[in-house]
N, C-alpha and C positions, 0 to 999 in steps of 0.2 A: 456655453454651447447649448443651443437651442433643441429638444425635444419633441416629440409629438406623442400627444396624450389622446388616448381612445375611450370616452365614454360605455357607460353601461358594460365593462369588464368584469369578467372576475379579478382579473389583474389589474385592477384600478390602485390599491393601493402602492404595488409595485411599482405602474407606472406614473402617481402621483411623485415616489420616491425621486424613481431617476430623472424626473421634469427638476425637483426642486436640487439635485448634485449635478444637473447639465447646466441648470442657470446659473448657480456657483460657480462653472468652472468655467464657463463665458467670460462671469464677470472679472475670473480671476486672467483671463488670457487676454482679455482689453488693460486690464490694471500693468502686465506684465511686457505685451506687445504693441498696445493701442487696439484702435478698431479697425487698423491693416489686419493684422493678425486674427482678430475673430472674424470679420469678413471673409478672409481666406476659408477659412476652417469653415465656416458655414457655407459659402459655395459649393466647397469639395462637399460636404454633408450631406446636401441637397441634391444636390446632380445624382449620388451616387445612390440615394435614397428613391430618385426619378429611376432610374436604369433598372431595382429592382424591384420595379412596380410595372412598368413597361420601357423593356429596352428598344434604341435607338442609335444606330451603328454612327450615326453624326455627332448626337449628345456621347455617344462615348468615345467619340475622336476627338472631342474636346475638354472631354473630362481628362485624358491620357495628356493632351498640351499643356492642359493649365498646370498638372501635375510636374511635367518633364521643364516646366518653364519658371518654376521654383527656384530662388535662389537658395546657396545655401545657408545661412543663419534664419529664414524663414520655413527652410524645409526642416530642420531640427524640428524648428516647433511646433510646425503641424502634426509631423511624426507625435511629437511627444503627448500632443492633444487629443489624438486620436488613442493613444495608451492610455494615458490617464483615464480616457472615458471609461475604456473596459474595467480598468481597475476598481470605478466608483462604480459601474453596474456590477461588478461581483459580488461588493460588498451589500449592496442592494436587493441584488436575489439570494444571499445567504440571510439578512435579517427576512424578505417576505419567506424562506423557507419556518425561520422559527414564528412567524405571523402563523400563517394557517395551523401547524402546531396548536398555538396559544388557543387559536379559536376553536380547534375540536376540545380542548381541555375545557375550556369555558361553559363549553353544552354541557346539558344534562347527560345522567349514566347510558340515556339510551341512543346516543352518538358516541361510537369510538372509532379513532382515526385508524384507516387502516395502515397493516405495517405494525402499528405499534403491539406491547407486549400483551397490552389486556385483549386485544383482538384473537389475538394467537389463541388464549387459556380459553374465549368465547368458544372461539369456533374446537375447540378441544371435547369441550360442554354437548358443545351443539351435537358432534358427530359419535358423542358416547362414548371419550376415552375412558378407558376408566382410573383411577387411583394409579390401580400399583400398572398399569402402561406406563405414565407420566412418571412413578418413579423410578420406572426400570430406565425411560429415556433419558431422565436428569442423573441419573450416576453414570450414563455414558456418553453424554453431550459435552462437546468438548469444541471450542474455536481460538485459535491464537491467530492474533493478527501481529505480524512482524514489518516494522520498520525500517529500510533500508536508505538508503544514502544516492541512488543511481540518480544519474544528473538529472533530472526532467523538470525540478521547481526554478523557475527560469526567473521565476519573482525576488527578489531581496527580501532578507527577512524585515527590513526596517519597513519595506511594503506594505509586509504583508502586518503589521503591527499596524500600522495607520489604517489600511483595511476595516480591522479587525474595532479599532477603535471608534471608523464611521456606522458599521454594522450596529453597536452598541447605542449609539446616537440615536440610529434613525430607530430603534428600537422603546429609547427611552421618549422619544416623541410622537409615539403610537397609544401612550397611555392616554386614555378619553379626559383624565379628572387636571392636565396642565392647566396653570393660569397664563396669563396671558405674557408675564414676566417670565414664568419658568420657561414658555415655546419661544421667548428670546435668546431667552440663556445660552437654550441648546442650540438654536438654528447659528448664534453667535460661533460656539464649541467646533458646528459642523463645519462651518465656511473656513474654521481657521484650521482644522485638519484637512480640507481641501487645497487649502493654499500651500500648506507644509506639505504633501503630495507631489505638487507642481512643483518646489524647490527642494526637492529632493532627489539625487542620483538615484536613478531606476538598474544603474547597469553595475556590474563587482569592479573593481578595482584591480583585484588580484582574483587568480582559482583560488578557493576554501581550500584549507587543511583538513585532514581526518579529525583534524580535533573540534575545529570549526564546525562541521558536518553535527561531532556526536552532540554540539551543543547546539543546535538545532533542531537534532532530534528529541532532547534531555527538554526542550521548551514545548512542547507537545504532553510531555509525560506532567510539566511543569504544571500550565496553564489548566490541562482539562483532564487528562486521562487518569490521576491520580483519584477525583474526584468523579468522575462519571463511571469507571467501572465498579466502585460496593454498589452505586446508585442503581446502577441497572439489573444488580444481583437482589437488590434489595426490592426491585420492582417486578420483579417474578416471583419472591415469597410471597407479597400481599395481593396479587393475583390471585394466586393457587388459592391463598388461603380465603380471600374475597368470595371465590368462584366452587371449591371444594370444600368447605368449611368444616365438612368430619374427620377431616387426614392432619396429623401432624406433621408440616415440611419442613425438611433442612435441603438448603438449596446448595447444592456445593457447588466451588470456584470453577466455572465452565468455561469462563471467558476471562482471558490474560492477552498479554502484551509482549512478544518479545522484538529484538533490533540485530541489525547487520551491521548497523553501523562503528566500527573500529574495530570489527570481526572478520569483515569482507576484504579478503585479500586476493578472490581472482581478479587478476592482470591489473592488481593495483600496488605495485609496490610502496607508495607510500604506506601502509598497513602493516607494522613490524607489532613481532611481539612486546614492544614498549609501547605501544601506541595502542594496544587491545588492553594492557595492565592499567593505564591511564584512563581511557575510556570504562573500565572497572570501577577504579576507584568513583570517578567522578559521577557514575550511576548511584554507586552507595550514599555519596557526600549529599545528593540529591533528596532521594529516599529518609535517610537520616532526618535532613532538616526538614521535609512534609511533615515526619513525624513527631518532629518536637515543635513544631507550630501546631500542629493539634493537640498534644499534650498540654502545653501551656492555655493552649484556650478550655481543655477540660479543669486544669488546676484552680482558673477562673470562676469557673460554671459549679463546680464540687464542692461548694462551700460545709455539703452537709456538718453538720455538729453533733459529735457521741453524747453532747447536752437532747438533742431532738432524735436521734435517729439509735438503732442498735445494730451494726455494721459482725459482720463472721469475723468466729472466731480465730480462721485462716489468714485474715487481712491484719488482724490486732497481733498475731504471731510473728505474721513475715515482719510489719515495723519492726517490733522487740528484736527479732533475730538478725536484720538486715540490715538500719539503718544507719546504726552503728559502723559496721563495715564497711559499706559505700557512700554515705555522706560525713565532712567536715562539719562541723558544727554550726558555721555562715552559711553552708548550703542546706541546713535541715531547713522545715518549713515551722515558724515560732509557736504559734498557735497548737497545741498538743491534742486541741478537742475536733481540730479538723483535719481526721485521718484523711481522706481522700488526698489531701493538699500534699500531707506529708507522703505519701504514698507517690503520686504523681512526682514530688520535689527527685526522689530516688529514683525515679525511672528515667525521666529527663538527664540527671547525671549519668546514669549507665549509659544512655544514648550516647549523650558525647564523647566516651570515653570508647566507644564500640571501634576497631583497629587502632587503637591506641596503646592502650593499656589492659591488665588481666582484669580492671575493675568492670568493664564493657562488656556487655551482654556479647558471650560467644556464637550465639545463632538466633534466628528471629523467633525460632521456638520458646527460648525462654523469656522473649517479651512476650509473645499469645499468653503463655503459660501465669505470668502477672496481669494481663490484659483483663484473663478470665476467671482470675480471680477478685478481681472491683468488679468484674459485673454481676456474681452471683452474692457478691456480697451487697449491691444495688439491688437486685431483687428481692433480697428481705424484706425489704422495707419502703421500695417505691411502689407506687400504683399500679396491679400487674396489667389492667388494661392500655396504659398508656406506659410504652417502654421506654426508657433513656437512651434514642439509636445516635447520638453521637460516637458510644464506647463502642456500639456492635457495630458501625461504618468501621472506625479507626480497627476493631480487631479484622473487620474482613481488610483492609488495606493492609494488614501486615501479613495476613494469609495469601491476598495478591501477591504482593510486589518484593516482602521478605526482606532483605536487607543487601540486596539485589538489584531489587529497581525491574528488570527487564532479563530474563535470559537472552544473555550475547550467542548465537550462531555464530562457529569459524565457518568460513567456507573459501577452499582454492580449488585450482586446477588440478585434475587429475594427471596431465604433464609434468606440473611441478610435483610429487612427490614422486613419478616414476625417474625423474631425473634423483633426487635426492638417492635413493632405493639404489638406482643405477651405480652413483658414484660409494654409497656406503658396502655394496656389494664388493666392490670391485677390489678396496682398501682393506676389507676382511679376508678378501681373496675365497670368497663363495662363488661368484658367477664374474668374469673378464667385462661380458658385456649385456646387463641384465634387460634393457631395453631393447636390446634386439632378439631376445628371446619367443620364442610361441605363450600363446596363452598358457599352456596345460604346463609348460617349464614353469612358467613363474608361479602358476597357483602351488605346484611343488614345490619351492626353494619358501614361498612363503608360509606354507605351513607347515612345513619343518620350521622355520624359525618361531612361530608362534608357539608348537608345543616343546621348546624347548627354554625352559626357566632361567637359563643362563641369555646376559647382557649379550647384544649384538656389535655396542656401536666400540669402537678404541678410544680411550678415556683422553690421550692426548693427540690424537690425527690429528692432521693438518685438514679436516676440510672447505671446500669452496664454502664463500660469505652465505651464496645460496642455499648450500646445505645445513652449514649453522643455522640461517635464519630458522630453517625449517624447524629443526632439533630443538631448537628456542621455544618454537612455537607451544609446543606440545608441552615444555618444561614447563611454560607460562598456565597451562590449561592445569597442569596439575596442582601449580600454585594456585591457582585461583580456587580449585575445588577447595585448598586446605583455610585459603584466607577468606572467601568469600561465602563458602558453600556449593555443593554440586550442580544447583539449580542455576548457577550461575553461567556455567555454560555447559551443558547436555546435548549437544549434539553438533557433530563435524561433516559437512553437507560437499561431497565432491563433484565439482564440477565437469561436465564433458564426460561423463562414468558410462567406456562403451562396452568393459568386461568384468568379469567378478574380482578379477586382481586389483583392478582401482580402488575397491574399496579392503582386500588383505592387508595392501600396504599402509592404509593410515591405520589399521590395525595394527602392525608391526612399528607404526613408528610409535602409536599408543605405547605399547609395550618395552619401548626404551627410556619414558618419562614416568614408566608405574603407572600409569592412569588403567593398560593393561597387566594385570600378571599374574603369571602362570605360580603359583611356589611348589616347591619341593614337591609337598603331601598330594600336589596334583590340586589341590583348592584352584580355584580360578576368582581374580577378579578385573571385575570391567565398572569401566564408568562413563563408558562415550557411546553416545548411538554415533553409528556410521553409515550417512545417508546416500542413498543414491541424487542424481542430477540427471534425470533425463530431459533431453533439450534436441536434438536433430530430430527428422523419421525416423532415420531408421535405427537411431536409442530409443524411440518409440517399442517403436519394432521390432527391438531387441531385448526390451526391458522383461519383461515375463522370463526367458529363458536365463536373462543373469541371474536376476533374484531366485529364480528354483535350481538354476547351480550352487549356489553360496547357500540356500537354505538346504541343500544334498550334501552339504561340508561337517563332521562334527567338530570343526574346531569353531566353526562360524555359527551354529547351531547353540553350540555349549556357551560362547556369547552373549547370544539370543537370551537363551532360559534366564544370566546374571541377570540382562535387563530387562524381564519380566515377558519373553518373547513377543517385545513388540517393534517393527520396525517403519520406519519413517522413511518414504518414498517423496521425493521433489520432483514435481513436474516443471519446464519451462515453457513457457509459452512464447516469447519473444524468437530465442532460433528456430524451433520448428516453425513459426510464423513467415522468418525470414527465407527459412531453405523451402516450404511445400507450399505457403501460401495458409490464410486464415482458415478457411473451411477445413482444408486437408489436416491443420496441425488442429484445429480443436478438436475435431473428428479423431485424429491416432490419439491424442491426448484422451479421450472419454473413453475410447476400448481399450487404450490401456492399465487403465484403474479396472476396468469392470477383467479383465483376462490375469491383471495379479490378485486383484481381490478374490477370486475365485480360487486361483492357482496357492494365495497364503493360507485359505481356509482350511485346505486338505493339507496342511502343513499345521493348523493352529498356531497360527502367528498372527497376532493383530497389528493393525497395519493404521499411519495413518500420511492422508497424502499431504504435500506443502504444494501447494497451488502459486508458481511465482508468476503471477500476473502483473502487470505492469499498469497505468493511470491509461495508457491508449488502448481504442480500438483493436490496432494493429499489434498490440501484444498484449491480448486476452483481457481490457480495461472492462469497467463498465461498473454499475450499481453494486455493490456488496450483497445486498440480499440477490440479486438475479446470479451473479457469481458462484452463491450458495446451491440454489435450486437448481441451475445448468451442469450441476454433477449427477454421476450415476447414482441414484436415490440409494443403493444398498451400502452405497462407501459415505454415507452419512455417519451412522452410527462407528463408522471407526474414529470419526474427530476428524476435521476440519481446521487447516492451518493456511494461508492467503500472505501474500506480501501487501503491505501499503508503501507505495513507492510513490518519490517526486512530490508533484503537485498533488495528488492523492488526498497528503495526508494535512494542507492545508485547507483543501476542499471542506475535507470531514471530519479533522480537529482539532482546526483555529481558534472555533467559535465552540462553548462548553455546551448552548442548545441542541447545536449541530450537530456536534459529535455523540450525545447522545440520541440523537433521532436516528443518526446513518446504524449504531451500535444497536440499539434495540430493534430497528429492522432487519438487520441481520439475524440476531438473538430468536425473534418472530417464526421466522422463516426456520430458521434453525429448526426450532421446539417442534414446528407443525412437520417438519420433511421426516424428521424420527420420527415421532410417534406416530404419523400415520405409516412407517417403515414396516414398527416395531408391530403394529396391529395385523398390518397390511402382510406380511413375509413369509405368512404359510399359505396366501389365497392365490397362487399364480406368479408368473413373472412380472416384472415393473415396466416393462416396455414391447413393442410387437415386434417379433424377430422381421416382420418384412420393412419396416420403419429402418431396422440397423442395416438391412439387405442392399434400402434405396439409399440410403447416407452412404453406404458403401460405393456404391456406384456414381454418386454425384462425388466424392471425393477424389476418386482415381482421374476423372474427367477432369474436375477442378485443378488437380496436381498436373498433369499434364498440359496442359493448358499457363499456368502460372510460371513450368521450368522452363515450358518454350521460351514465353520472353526474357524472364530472368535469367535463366544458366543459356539459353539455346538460341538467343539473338546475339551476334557479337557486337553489335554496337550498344546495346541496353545498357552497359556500365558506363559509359561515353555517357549518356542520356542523360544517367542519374546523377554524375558527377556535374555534371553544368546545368541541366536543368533544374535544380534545387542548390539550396545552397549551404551542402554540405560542405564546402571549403572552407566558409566561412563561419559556422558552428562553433569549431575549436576554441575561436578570441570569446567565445560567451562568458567563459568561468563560473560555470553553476555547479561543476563536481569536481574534484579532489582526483579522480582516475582518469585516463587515458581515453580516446574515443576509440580506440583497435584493443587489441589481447597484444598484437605484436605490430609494432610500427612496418610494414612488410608491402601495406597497400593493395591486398589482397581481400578479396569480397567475403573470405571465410572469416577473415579475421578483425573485418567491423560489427564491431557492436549491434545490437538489433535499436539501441536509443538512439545512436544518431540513424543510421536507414530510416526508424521512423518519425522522426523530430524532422528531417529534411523531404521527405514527403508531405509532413503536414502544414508545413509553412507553404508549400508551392499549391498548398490546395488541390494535390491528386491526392493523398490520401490511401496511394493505391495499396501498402501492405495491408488496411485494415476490409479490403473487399475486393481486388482484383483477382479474376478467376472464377469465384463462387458463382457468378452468372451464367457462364459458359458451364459451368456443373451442374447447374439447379437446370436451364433453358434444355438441358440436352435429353434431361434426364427426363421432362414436362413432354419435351417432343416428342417420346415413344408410344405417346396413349392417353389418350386422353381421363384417362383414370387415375395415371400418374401424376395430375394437377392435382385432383380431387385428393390421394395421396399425400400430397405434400400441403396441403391445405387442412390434412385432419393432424399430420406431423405438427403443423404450428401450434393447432389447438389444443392439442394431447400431451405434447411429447416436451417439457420445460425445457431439455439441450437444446431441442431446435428452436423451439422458439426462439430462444436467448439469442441465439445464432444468426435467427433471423434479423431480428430486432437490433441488432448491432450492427449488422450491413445496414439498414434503414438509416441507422445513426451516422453510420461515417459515409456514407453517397450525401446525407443533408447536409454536413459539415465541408465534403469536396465540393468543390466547385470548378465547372470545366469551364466557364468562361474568362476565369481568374485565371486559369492553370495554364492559358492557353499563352497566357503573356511569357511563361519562363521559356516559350519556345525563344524566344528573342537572343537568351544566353547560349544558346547549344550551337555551336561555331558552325558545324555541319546542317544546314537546314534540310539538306534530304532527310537524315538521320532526326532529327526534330520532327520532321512532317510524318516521315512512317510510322516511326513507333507511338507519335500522341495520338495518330488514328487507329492504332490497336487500341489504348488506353480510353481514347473518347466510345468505340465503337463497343466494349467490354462493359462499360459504366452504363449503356443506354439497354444493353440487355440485362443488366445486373437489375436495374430500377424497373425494369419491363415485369421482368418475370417475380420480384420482390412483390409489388403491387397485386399483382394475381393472385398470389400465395398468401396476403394477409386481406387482402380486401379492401384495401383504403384506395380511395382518388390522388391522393398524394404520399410521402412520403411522410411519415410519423404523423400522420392523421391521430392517430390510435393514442397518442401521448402530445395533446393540447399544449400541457406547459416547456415541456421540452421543444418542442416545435418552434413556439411563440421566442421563445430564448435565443436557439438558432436565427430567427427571422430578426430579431433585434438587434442581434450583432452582425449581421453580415455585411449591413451596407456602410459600418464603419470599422469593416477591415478590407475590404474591398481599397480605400488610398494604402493601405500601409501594404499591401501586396503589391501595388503598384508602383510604389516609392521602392521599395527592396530591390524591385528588378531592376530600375532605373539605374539604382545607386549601386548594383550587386555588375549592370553592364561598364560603369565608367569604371569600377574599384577595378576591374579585371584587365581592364587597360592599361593600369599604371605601371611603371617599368619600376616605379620605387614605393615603398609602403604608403601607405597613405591615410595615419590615423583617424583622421578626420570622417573621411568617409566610411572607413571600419568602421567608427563609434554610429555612423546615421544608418548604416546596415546590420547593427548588433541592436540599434531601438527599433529596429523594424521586425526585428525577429521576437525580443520581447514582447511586443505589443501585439503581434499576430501572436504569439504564446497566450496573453492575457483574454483575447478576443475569442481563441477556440478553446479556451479553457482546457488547450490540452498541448504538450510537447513531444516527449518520446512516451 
């Protein structure tokens, strides 16, 4: 597949790349089809590459024929050509991302890339932080990035490993000192991962298991994040210390990892409590062997000799006392004068023996605890200007990840425990019918139960499988705490939390597995945070008055204090997305952190929020450092927790470059939003009360406007149902859960990944900007001051910006002259015709008054390479949108299933997956 290359680029070397994997893939689709098949393909290429340079309503009635007059075993494979493509440009722009990297590292000291860490400690410098500012921010800086499982990576893993392994390639033939053998080698390596690509199933076979899922997730921790998070800890101490050189730093573990995956059981039943004990173990089984492959390579490297070196007399001790006990006499290490070895030979055995046997290190404390004792017996006698940071990585990775791997998040429904609650009530003969209860009965019935010491549940009841599973659930958690350790799983996150009783009751079921309890003497113990999940408006809008009711409770209080009063609030971005629209739900989303954080303070309860933003637009996506900075700058210093969801997390932690660039820019941003917090927090407010005054007012407008068509047109779920192709989603098999909470067919009860997975394939795009135009336009029209207004909000204000700048993002990415072909599916063409002319006429004011507000001629003006990215993919997703509707109008026809075309409408939706680099 042929290419076009642009001279005098900055993106020259980019587009050198994809010139040399488009000609590959040509040559591999004449090798496969003839030069019928690349002809085709280059046709459609070209026509559709003409249209988006200047369109031609004839050129595009011809391009729609040539399309619809595809046979099928030729349209497979155009489909599949036009995938492939995107697949080898990803991998493409993920090596030129670690390119410019390479080359800011290559300059001298007085270029540093920005974003990265040493920028941050610069500019720290520059504006006079001082010492103890930075170190009051680094003992309260705190980010977890949690990994979940929600359908949205549309890609195969075996893809994304091919990917991963061209990226590498085109990497390795970037080096300037190749001969002319070696640039064969590799170009040979590439073409033949290009070929294995094309003969390779793009689509699942079957939907993933949760177990499936956690070993997907467990290749993430695999490949890169084991190794890249000491790294990046370790690249903030020689910062500091590069930049501050009179301070002594210890940088503590700020940045962790935890996962949902085989934790997450809202509306997934597959997720039982056997399935979170397994997904346990197989964390540890993980963790474990990282760390005895790095032992073994220290046992290697420690050749030291008690002949050359004089080693403490703490390390000469523990041998004598220990090794006797924990090694056979095959496993000591033979050599007696090279402690290190024999010292390493014993901890390596404890390892393996760790849930085995009582020979196995019972907690990861007391390997640190031997960890740190080789290193201080290392400093005796190594060089103290050049340190040995093999030992101090591997001790900060056990201080990561523990013997743990990842703290697992439960998280379910808040239905499902008042159901459980309901039935356990009913059987102890406390309340007949607890669900139909008032809030203020139940907060009563549950805290009577909590401060009473004595068992709730009846040792042999008969209850529903439901209710056991639940009773399991919590059994399992307490297990874990005793096998695994606490850190293991800490905290139980309720979903749909619209009263303070949703979160009593996982209280009370704590309390029937011991994880809570009350004893005799009145002692209290707790070992679960119990999170809120606010997700509609008006849990929005609710959320301040539960949490000050539950923090007005002293049984929920007294809690609090176990767990060092600190409580962990989850936002959702995806339902308020779905029910007010983007504007309106990030808008209640930002005053709501800034109205509990105010409201905890006068409570002293530190707080910290879980941001569950999703990989799209349309449920809160976007850059990780801009994620960071678009919160209310005072709810920084409480910590900072984010989901990485879907495609996300192959984006930003496939590749070990990668993932250390997206980490450290977040890290960056981090460091500079505190400390300038911590400096900044006695000189005024953070933001102008008439800034939240007009966001107030552009959001009421936007919401209103959003539920018209959404809740207040009766045909709009007609609309959405046939014009996208949400029907067809479900045969994708990319998750393990259900597309609804309850099979019922009801608009409350779909998911916000499929709503915006099937918007973004039809190229409207709309949950991620529809509305916000009509808010912003309305709000501009009262005065002309109110532009200027929202023009100093951009410049000022990081929430709006963000805000802004992600509308910019998904109006480039829709596309309404694509969008306009799904009208062809919607049976009702009135119904077609009115509501796309809302939708088109919505978009033209959104992009109208977007432009005015930031200043550019076009859309992401402002951000060149994002732009250029977008403009390179469009004109070859432009057939695979075209093809979907074709094949999406005949499959709807058919009075009997019709695999075939299923499978050429399941590659069309991948490949528009791969193309927008974005699904739900």
């Amino acid at each position: 597949m042929a290419t076009d290359l642009k001279l005098n680029d900055s993106s020259l070397p980019l587009r050198r790349d994809v010139k040399l994997l488009g000609k590959m893939l040509g040559e591999i689709l004449v090798n496969h089809g003839g030069e019928e098949l690349f002809e085709k393909v280059e046709k459609i290429r070209l026509t559709c590459k003409t249209l988006r340079t200047h369109f031609d309503q004839e050129i595009y009635t011809a391009l729609k024929e040539e399309i619809a007059g595809l046979s099928s075993p030729m349209r497979k494979q155009v489909i599949r050509a036009f995938s492939m493509y995107f697949h080898l440009i990803n991998a493409a722009e993920q090596n030129h991302r670690i390119r410019r990297r390479r080359q800011y590292q290559l300059e001298d000291d007085t270029i540093v890339q920005p974003g990265s860490i040493e920028s941050a400690i610069l500019k720290l410098k520059e504006n006079d932080i001082t010492d103890d500012v930075i170190q009051n921010v680094l003992q309260t800086l705190s980010l977890e990035l949690v990994i979940t499982a929600h359908p949205t990576e549309a890609t195969k893993r075996s893809i994304l490993e091919i990917q991963q392994r061209i990226a590498v390639l085109l990497k390795q033939l970037d080096h300037p000192l190749l001969s002319n053998r070696e640039q064969k080698k590799l170009e040979d390596s590439l073409f033949n991962e290009v070929a294995i690509l094309w003969q390779t199933d793009e689509l699942r076979e079957h939907k993933p298991t949760v177990l499936d899922e956690v070993r997907n997730g467990l290749y993430y921790f695999d490949q890169t994040l084991f190794e890249v998070l000491p790294e990046i800890h370790q690249e903030v101490a020689e910062c500091l210390e590069k930049n501050y050189p009179n301070t002594s730093w210890e940088v503590p573990n700020f940045l962790r990892f935890g996962s949902w995956i085989g934790g997450d059981r809202d509306g997934n039943p597959n997720v039982t409590h056997d399935v979170t004990w397994e997904t346990l173990e197989r964390q540890r089984r993980l963790v474990l062997k990282k760390y005895k492959n790095v032992l073994v390579d220290l046992m290697k490297r420690y050749s030291h000799s008690t002949t050359r070196v004089e080693v403490s007399d703490e390390l000469l001790s523990f041998l004598k006392e220990k090794e006797e006990i924990f090694l056979t006499e095959e496993k000591k290490w033979p050599i007696k004068t090279e402690v290190y070895r024999r010292v390493f030979a014993l901890i390596i055995e404890r390892i393996r023996q760790v849930g085995k046997s009582d020979l196995g290190y019972q907690s990861a404390d007391e390997l640190l605890a031997d960890l740190f004792m080789i290193n201080n017996s290392l400093k005796q006698h190594h060089p103290t200007a050049h340190e040995l940071k093999i030992i101090q990585k591997l001790i900060r990775q056990v201080q990561l990840f523990g013997f743990h791997l990842a703290t697992l998040d439960i998280r379910n429904h808040s239905g499902e425990h008042e159901a459980a609650m309901t039935e356990i009530l009913r059987k102890v003969r406390i309340a007949e019918n607890y669900a139909a209860l008032s809030e203020e009965e139940k907060i009563k019935i549950l805290q009577t139960i909590l401060i009473d010491p004595r068992p709730l549940l009846l040792l042999n009841e008969d209850y529903s499988t439901e209710t056991q599973e639940m009773i399991k659930v919590f059994q399992m958690i307490k297990d874990a705490h005793e096998g695994f350790g606490k850190r293991s799983i800490s905290v139980y996150l309720v979903s749909m939390t619209k009263s303070p009783s949703d979160l009593l009751e996982v209280l009370v079921l704590a309390k029937e597995a011991g994880i809570y309890r009350l004893h005799a003497d009145g002692m209290l113990e707790s070992h679960l945070h119990v999170a809120p999940l606010l997700e509609t408006i008006d849990d929005l809008t609710a959320g301040p008055a539960i949490m000050e009711t539950l923090f007005n409770m002293p049984v929920y209080r007294n809690h609090l204090q176990i767990m060092g009063n600190q409580q962990e609030i989850m936002l959702g971005y995806s339902d308020g997305s779905k029910d007010g629209g983007t504007l309106t739900a990030n808008w209640k989303l930002y005053k709501a952190q800034i109205e509990i954080h105010e409201m905890a303070k006068r409570y002293q309860i530190g707080l910290k929020f879980f941001h569950g933003r999703g990989g799209s637009l349309g449920r809160g996506g976007g850059p990780l450092n801009k994620s960071i900075l678009s919160q209310p700058a005072e709810t920084i210093g409480d910590g900072v927790k984010i989901t990485e969801q879907g495609e996300v997390l192959s984006s930003r932690y496939l590749l070990e470059d990668i993932a250390y660039r997206s980490l450290e820019q977040a890290t960056s941003t981090l460091i500079l939003a505190a400390a300038h917090v911590s400096k900044d927090e006695e000189q005024g407010p953070l933001r102008e009360q008439v800034w939240e005054e007009s966001i107030e007012d552009i959001s009421s407008a936007a919401l209103a406007k959003y539920q018209s068509l959404v809740f207040g047109d009766p045909d709009f779920l007609t609309y959405f149902n046939e014009a996208t192709p949400l029907k067809e989603l479900g045969d994708l098999n990319i998750g393990s859960r259900p597309m609804s909470r309850k099979n019922k067919g009801r608009f409350e009860d779909l998911r916000a990944i499929p709503w915006v997975f099937a918007w973004t394939q039809s190229r409207q795009l709309l949950p991620a900007w529809y509305a916000a135009g009509t808010g912003l336009d309305s709000f501009a029209a009262k005065s002309e001051q109110n532009l200027k207004l929202l023009q100093e909000m951009y410049q000022k204000w990081p929430f709006f910006q963000s805000t802004i700048d992600n509308l910019n993002m998904a109006l480039m990415k829709a596309d309404i002259t694509t969008a306009k072909e799904y009208l062809l599916l919607v049976e009702d063409k009135t119904i077609a015709e009115r509501i796309f002319a809302n939708i088109l006429e919505e978009y033209e004011k959104t992009k109208t008054i977007l432009l005015k507000i930031t200043g550019d001629k076009e859309l992401l003006d402002h951000t060149p390479n994002i732009k250029d990215s977008v403009y390179r993919r469009n004109p070859y997703v432009d057939p695979l949108n075209f093809l979907q509707v074709n094949l999406i109008q005949e499959l709807r026809k058919q009075d009997e299933p019709n695999d075939e075309l299923l499978t050429e409408v399941l590659l069309t939706i991948s490949g528009i997956s791969a193309g927008l680099r974005n699904t739900g």
